[in-house]
C-alpha positions as CSV (number, residue, x, y, z in Angstrom):
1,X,0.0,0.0,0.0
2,X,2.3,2.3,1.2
3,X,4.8,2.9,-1.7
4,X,5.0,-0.9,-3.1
5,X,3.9,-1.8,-6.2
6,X,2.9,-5.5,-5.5
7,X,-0.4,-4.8,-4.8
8,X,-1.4,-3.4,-7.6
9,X,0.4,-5.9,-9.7
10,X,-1.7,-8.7,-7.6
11,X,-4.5,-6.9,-8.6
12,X,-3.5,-6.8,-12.3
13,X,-2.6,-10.6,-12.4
14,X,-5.7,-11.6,-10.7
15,X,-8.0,-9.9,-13.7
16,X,-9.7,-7.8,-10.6
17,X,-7.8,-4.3,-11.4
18,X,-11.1,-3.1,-13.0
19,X,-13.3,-3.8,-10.8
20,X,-11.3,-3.6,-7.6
21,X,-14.5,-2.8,-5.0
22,X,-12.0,-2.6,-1.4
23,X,-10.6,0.3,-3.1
24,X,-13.3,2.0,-4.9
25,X,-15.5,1.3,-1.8
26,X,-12.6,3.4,0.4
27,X,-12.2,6.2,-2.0
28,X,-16.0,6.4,-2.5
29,X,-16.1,6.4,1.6
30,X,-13.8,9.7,1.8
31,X,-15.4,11.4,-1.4
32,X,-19.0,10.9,0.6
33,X,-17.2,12.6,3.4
34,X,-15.8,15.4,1.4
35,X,-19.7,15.9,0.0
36,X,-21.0,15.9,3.3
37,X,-18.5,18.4,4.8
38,X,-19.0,20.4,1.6
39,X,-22.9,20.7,2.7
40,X,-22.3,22.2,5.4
41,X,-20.0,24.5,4.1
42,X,-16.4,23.0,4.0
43,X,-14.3,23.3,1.0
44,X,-16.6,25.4,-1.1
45,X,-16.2,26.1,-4.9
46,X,-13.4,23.1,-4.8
47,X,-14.2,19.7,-6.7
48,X,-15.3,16.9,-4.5
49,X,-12.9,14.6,-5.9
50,X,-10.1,16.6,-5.9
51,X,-10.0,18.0,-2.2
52,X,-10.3,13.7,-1.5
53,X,-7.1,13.1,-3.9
54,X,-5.1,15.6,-1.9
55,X,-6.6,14.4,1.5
56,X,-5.8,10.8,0.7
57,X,-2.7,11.9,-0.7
58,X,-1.5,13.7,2.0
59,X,-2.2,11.1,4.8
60,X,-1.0,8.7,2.8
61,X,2.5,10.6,2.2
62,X,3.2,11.2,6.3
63,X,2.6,7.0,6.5
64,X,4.7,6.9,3.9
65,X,7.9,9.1,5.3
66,X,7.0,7.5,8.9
67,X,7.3,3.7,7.7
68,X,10.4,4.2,5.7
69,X,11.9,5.9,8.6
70,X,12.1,9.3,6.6
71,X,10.8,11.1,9.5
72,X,12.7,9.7,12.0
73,X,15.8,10.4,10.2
74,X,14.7,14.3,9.8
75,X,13.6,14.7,13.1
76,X,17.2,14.0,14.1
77,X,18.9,16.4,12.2
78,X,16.2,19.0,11.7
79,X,15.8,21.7,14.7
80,X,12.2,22.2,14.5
81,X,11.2,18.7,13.9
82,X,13.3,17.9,17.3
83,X,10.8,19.4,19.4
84,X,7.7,17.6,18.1
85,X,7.1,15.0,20.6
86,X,4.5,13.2,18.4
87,X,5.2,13.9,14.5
88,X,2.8,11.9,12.9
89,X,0.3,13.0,15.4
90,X,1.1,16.6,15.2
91,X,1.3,16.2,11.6
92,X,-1.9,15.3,11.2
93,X,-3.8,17.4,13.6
94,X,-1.8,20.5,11.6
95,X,-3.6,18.5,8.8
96,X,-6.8,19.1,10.2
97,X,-6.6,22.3,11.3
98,X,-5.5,23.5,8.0
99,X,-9.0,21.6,6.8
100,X,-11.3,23.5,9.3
101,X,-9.9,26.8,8.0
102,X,-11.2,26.1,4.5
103,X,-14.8,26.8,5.5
């Protein structure tokens, strides 16, 4: 999942890359999400699927860095990532706070 392409290649070689409902099912879960926050007023004038592209995306990269020990490594040599206690946490709640302000 996370930077590997065996998965998808599984999916290819199994002849269920078209019609692959785990994943569809997920993304279709987040873009319902994105709708329903855009109802009440969240993300307005931006495409539904796009603002769930760059939220998928964007948790998906800080997993990413955190499991191939990019962050680790950064937080080591990088001042103001040494006084983050938590970084994926923090990471993510900055995440979310930058969401709230788009309404």
């Amino acid at each position: 999942m996370f930077v590997l392409k065996e998965p998808i290649a599984h999916l290819k070689g199994s002849c269920v890359y078209e019609n692959w409902e785990e994943g569809e099912k997920a993304f279709q879960a987040l873009m319902m999400n994105i709708a329903a926050c855009q109802e009440v007023g969240y993300f307005k004038n931006l495409d539904t699927t796009a603002v769930a592209l760059i939220a998928w995306s964007t948790l998906h990269g800080i997993c990413s860095l955190k499991l191939h020990g990019h962050l680790d490594h950064m937080s080591e040599h990088e001042p103001s990532l040494q006084q983050m206690e938590n970084i994926v946490g923090q990471s993510y709640e900055t995440f979310m706070q930058m969401l709230e302000r788009l309404k």
